[in-house]
NUTORFI-731135 format. One line per 2 residues: number of its first residue (from 1); for each residue z, x, y of C-alpha. Coordinates in steps of 0.2 Angstrom, whole numbers, plus 5000, padded with zeros to 4 digits. Example, Ala and Ser with C-alpha at 12.3 -4.5 7.8 and 13.67 -1.06 7.14 Angstrom:
1) 5039,5062,4978  5036,5068,4995
REM end
This chain:
1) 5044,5050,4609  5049,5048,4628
3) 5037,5040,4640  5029,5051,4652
5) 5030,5051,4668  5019,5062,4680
7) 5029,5062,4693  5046,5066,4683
9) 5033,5083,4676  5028,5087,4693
11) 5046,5089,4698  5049,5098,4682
13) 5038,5111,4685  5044,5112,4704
15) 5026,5109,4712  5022,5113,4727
17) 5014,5097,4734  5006,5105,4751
19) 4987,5104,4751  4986,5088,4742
21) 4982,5075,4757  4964,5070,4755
23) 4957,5070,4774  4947,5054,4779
25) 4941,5050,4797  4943,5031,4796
27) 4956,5021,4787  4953,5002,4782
29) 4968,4992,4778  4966,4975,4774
31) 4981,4963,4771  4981,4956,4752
33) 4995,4949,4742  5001,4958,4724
35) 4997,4959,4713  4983,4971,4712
37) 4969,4978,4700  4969,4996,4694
39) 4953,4998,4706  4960,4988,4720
41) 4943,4980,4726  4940,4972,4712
43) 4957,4961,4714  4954,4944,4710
45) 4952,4935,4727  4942,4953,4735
47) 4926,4945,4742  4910,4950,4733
49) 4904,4956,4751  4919,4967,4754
51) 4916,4975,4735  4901,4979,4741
53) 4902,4986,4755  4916,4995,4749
55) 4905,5000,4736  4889,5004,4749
57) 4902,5017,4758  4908,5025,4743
59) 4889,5028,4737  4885,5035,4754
61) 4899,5047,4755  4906,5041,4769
63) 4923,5048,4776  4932,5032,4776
65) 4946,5025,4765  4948,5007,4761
67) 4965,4999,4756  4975,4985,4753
69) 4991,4982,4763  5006,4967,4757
71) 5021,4966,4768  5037,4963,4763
73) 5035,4942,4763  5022,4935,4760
75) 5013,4925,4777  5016,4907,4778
77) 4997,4907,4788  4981,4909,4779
79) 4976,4924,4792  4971,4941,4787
81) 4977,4957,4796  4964,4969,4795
83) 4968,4987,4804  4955,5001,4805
85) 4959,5020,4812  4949,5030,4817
87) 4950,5049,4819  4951,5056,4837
89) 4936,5064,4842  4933,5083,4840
91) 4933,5097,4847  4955,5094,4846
93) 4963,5079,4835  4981,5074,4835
95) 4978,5058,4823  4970,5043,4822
97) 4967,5027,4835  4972,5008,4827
99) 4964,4992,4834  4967,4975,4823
101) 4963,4959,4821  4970,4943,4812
103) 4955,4936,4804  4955,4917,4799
105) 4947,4921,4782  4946,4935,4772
107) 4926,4933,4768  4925,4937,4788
109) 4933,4959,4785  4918,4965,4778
111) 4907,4958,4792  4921,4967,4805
113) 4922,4981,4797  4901,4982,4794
115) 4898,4980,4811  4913,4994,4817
117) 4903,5007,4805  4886,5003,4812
119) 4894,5008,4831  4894,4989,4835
121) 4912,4985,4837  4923,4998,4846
123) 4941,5004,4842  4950,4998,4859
125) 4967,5004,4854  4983,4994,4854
127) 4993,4984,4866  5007,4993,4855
129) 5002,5011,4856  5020,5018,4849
131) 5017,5008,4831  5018,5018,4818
133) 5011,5012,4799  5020,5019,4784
135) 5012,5016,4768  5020,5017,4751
137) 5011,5018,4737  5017,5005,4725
139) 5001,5001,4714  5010,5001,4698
141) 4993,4995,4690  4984,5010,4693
143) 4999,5023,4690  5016,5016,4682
145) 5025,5028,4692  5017,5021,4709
147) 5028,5006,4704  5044,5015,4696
149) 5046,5027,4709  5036,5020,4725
151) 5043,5001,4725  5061,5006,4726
153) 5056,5018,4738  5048,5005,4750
155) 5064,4995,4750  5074,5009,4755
157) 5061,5014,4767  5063,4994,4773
159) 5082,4999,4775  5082,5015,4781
161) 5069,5008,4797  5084,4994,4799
163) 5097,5005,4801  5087,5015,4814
165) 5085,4999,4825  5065,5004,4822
167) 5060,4988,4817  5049,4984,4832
169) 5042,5002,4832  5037,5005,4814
171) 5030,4994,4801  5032,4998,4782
173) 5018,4991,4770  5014,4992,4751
175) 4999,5000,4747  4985,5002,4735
177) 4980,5019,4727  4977,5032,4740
179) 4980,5049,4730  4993,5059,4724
181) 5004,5048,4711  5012,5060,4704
183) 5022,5066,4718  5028,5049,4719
185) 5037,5039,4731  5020,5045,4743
187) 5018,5039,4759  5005,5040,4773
189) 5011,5038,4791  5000,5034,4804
191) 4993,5034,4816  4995,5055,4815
193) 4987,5053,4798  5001,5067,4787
195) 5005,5065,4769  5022,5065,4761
197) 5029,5064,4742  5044,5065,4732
199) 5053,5057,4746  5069,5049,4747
201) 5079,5039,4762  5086,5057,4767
203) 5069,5065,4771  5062,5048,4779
205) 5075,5049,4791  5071,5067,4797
207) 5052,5060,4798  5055,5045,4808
209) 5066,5051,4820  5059,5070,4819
211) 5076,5077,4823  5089,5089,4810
213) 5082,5103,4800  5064,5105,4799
215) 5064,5113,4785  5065,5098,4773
217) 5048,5093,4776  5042,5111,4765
219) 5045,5100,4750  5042,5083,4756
221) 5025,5088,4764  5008,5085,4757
223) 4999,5090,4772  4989,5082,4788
225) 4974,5071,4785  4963,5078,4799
227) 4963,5095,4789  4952,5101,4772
229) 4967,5103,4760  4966,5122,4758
231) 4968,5123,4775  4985,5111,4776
233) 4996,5125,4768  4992,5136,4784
235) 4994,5120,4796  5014,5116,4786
237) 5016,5135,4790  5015,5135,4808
239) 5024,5118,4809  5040,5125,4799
241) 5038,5140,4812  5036,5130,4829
243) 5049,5115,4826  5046,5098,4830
245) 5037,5102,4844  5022,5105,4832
247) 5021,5085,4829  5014,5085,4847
249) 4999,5097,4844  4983,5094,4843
251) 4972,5105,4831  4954,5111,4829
253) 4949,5120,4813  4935,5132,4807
255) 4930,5139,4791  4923,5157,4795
257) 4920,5164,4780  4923,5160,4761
259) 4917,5167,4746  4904,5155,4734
261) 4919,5151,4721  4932,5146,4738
263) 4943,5160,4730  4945,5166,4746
265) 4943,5160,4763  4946,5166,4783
267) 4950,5150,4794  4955,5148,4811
269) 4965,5135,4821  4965,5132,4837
271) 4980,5123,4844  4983,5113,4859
273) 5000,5109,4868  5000,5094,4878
275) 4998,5105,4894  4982,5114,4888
277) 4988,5127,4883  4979,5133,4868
279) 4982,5144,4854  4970,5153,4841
281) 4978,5159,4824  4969,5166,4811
283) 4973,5170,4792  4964,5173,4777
285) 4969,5159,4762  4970,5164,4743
287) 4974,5155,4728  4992,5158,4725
289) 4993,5161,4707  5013,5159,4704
291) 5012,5141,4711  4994,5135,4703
293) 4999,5124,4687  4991,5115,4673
295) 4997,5097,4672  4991,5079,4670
297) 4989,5074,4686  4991,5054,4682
299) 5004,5045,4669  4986,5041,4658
301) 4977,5057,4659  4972,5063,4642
303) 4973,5081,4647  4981,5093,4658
305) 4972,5097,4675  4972,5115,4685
307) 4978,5111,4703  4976,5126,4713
309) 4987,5131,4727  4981,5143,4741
311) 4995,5156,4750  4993,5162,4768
313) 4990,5178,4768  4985,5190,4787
315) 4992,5175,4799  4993,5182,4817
317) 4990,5176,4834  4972,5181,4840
319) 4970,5175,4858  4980,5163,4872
321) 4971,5153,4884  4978,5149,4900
323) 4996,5161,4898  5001,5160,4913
325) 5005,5140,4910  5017,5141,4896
327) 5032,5153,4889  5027,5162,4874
329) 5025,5157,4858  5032,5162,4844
331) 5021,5176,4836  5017,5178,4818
333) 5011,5192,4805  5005,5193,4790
REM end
């Protein structure tokens, strides 16, 4: 019998991977060496106070996602880089602020990061504001194809950051388990916060340098961080209609009505160009039955899962603020 794969069956069944990047206001990436456990925090050299405050976080529901980060060599100091972003604040967000240390031992993160959740310690930003952070997923241990499709992937990605002279601009980690293995390679890039899969060095280029045809980020996107997932298949609509322009937007959301089993919903986003201007759109979100599946959504999952996809459906242009600042955008309808 041939082994399976769950990302070699998602392809199969030509999923649509939009609506699948889990939204979290704070990111906590903690420099660790591989290999790594199937639950990451419990690696053997993890503190026991990072566990648990790792494990205090999760129990109180916070919005904040904790991983571990390896660069390509291995560090000849005995440092620590911890990084934490943090969503812009509301009411319009365009991604997320970094700050980072290099912390002498490791056993000193959790009290960092303690004190930053508490309001004691605040993000400054970085002397390096253009940095970008793309993490692979290559946690083999907790999804083999993490390790068969993502470590490749992150060599490339290595490569194809080279050949782009982007070495002092973006940095390229491996990364523990954030989501989404079987769209594997999967990436997050921050500090905008979106979600890609099934990439390749092709469509990493078009990311990186946001120039060539657009439309090859419909199959590569997995949606923006900042967003509820129903609502990123609305957000990769507007972006494949606007261009790369969309990539300097900032976005405010609202759910304004929904039924009690989520089959249906009526959102809005507003959307603010970097002069002001803002847009409101609104449409109504339905379960797209054509492109829901069943399928095992890891390479260990006993049993296949439902993984419902949402269609835009009555997308127009309600209102424009400040008109007389900007040409027209483009206008759509249901």
């Amino acid at each position: 019998m041939a082994k399976f794969f769950c990302a070699e069956a998602s392809r199969q069944a030509n999923e649509d991977i939009i609506g699948s990047g889990t939204p979290y206001a704070t990111y906590v990436l903690i420099e660790y060496p591989m290999p790594w456990a199937f639950e990451a925090m419990d690696s053997a050299a993890v503190p026991q106070n990072l566990r648990d405050l790792e494990q205090a976080v999760r129990q109180a529901k916070l919005s904040v996602r904790f991983l571990l980060i390896a660069p390509q060599q291995r560090k000849q100091t005995p440092q620590t880089k911890l990084i934490i972003y943090q969503q812009e604040h509301q009411p319009f967000v365009g991604g997320y602020r970094r700050s980072e240390w290099d912390v002498d031992q490791i056993e000193q993160v959790a009290d960092i990061v303690k004190r930053y959740l508490a309001g004691e310690v605040n993000l400054t930003g970085s002397l390096q504001d253009k940095i970008q952070d793309i993490l692979v997923c290559t946690h083999g241990m907790h999804d083999q194809c993490c390790a068969k499709y993502g470590l490749p992937f992150y060599r490339q990605a290595l490569a194809t950051v080279s050949e782009l002279k982007l070495d002092s601009s973006v940095r390229v980690w491996k990364t523990s388990h954030f989501g989404g293995h079987r769209f594997a390679p999967t990436a997050i890039v921050l500090p905008d916060g979106r979600y890609y899969g099934a990439l390749n060095p092709s469509s990493l280029r078009v990311i990186l340098t946001r120039t060539g045809d657009i439309q090859t980020l419909r199959s590569v996107y997995r949606g923006w961080g900042i967003l509820p997932t129903p609502l990123q298949v609305l957000e990769r609509e507007l972006m494949l209609k606007c261009g790369w322009d969309w990539f300097n937007y900032k976005l405010s959301h609202t759910i304004l009505q929904q039924s009690e089993k989520q089959d249906w919903m009526q959102v809005e986003l507003l959307v603010e160009q970097p002069d002001g201007t803002i847009y409101t759109y609104r449409a109504e979100l339905t379960p797209d039955q054509k492109q829901t599946l069943c399928l095992k959504g890891s390479c260990n999952a006993s049993n296949a899962s439902k993984f419902v996809k949402y269609r835009v459906d009555q997308l127009h242009l309600r209102t424009v603020l400040r008109p007389e600042e900007f040409v027209k955008p483009i206008r759509l309808s249901a």
